[in-house]
N, C-alpha and C positions, 0 to 999 in steps of 0.2 A: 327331099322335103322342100315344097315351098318356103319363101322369105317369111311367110306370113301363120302358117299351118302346118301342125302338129299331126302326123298320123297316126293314131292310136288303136288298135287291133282290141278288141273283149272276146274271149273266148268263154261261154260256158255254154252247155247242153239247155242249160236252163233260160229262157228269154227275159224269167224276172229278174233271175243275178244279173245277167247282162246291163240291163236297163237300170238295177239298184248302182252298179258302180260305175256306169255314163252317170248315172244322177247326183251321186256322191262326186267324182270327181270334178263334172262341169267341165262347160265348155272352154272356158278359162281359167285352169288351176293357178296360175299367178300375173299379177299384172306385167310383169316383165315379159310375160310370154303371151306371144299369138292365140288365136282362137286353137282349139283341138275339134279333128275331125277324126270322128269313130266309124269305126268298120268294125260290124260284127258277123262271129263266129262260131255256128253249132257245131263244129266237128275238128277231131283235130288235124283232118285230110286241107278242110279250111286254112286253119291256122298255120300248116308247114307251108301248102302252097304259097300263101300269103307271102312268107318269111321270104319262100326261094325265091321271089320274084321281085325282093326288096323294095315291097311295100310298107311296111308298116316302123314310124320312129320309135316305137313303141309297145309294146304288147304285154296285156296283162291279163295273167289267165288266174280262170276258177280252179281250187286247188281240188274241189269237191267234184269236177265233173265227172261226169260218166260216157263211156266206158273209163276211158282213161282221163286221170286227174292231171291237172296243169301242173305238178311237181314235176310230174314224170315227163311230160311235154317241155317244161323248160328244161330240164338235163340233157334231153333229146338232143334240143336246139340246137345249146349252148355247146354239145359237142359235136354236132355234124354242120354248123353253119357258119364259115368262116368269117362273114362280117354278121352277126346275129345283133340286134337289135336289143339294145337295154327290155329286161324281163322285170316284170311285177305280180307277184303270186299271191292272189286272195284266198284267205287261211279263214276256217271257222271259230278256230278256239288259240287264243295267245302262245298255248302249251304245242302248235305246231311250228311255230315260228323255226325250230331248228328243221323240220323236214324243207322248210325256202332255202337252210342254208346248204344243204346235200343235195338240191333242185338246181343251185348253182343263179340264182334269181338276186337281183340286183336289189330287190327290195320288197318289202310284206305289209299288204294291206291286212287286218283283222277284222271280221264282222262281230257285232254291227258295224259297217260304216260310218267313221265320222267325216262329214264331208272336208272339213278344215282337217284333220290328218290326212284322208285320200288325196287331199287336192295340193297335199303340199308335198306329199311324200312324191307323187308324179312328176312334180314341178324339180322336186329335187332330180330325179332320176334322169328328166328331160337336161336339164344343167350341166350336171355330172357328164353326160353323153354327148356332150356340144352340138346339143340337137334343142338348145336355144333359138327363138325366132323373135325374128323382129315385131313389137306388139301391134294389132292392125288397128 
C-alpha cells in the first residue's frame, strides 16, 4: 500500500452493487485516512487472483453474488490465504449478520447503505488492519 492510498477490492456479479457500495463508502471514508482506490470485481477467479497477488488492503465482497456468494468467498480466503487482507461482507437483511460471522469477515455492511455507517465501518477495518495511511 501507498503512503497515501487505500486499495479496496468490490466484488459483486452485479455492476450496480458494485458502484452502490464505491458510492456509499467514498473516496474518503475518514479524514484520518488517504484517499481509497477501488478495483472492481465480476468474478470470483478476479477476486482470489487479486488476493494472491497482494493487491488489495481491502476487500469487500457482495454476500448476494452469484454464482458464489462473498460469504463463501471470504471463508475461502480467510483460510487458504496466509496474509489475507481484512474482509467486509455486504449482507441484504440485518437477520444475516451471523452467516459474516461463519464467513470469518472482519466486518458487515447491511443494505440499504448508509453511507456514514459504510464509510465508517471501512475506516474502522482499514485502522484495525494498520493499513492506515497517511491523509493526502
Amino acid at each position: 500500500m501507498s503512503t497515501s492510498t487505500a486499495t479496496v477490492l468490490v466484488f459483486s456479479h452485479r455492476p450496480e452493487v458494485r458502484e452502490a457500495i464505491i458510492t456509499a463508502v467514498g473516496r474518503r471514508p475518514a479524514p484520518d485516512l488517504g484517499r481509497v482506490h477501488y478495483v472492481e470485481a465480476a468474478t470470483v477467479a478476479d477476486v482470489i487472483s487479486s488476493v494472491d497477488r497482494g493487491e488489495p488492503d481491502l476487500v469487500i465482497l457482495d454476500g448476494e453474488a452469484q454464482p458464489t456468494g462473498g460469504m463463501g468467498v471470504s471463508r475461502q480466503l480467510k483460510n487458504e490465504i496466509a496474509d489475507c487482507p481484512p474482509i467486509v461482507v455486504s449482507v441484504r437483511r440485518k437477520d444475516d449478520r451471523w452467516l459474516a460471522t461463519w464467513s470469518q469477515a472482519d466486518a458487515v455492511l447491511v443494505h440499504p447503505l448508509d453511507p456514514l455507517a459504510a464509510a465508517e465501518t471501512v475506516a474502522e477495518v482499514l485502522r484495525s488492519a494498520g493499513k492506515s495511511v497517511v491523509p493526502a
